[in-house]
C-alpha positions in Angstrom: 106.9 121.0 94.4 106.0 119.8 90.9 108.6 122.0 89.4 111.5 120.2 91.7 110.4 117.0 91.3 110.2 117.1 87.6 113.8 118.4 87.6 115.0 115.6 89.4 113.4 113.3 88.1 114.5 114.6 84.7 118.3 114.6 86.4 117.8 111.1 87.4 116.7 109.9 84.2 120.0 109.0 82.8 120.5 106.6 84.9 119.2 102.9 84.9 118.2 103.0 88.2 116.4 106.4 88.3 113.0 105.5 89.8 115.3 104.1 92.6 117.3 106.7 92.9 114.4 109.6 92.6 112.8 107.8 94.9 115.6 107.9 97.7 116.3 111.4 96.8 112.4 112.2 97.3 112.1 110.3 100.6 115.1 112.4 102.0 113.6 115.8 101.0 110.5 114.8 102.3 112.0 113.3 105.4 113.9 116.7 106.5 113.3 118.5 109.3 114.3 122.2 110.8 117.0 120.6 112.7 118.9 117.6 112.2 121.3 115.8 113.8 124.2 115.7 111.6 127.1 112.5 111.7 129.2 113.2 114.9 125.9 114.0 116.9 124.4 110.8 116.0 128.1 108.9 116.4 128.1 110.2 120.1 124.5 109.1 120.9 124.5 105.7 119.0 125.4 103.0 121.9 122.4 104.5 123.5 120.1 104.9 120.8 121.1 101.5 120.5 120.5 100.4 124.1 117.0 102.0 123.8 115.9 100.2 121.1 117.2 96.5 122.1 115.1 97.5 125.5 111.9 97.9 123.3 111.7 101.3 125.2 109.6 104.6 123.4 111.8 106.7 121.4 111.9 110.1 122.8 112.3 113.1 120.4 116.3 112.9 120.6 115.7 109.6 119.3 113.2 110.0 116.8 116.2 112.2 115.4 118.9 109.9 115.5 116.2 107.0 113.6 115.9 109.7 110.9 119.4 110.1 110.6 119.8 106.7 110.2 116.7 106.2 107.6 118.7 108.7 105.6 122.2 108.4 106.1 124.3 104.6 104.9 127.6 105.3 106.9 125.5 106.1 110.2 123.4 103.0 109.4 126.4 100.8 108.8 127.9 101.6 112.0 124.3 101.1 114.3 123.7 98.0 112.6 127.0 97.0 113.0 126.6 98.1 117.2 123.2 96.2 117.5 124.3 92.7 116.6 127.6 93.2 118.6 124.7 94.1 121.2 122.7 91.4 120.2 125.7 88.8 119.9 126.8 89.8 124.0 
């Protein structure tokens, strides 16, 4: 694990936001499971992920899946944040 990190962190280091950007890229590797729901699975599931989470109710499994989708993923994040306050605004 030391070897990767210090190879990214040595990739990241051109940039002026490399601790930012290592950071991300570290929270995503360490954030990844055996299976993941990738883009369309999360799409299809999102009104009632969304649903879920306005009702306050426990995230099952599925949806523990779908929120670490989200954590990691802006487009997928755009869209549910862009569902809740629709939600929210109804």
């Amino acid at each position: 694990m030391k070897r990767i990190t210090g190879w990214l962190k040595n990739l990241f280091s051109s940039s002026k936001d490399h601790e930012s950007l290592f950071g991300k890229m570290i929270y995503m590797l360490a954030s990844t499971r055996e299976e993941e729901l990738n883009c369309a699975q999360v799409y299809a599931l999102l009104e009632q992920f969304s649903e879920a989470v306005l009702r306050h109710e426990p995230l099952t499994d599925l949806m523990m899946s779908i929120e670490q989708h989200l954590n990691v993923c802006p487009d997928c994040r755009e869209e549910y944040e862009t569902l809740l306050a629709m939600m929210k605004a109804a």
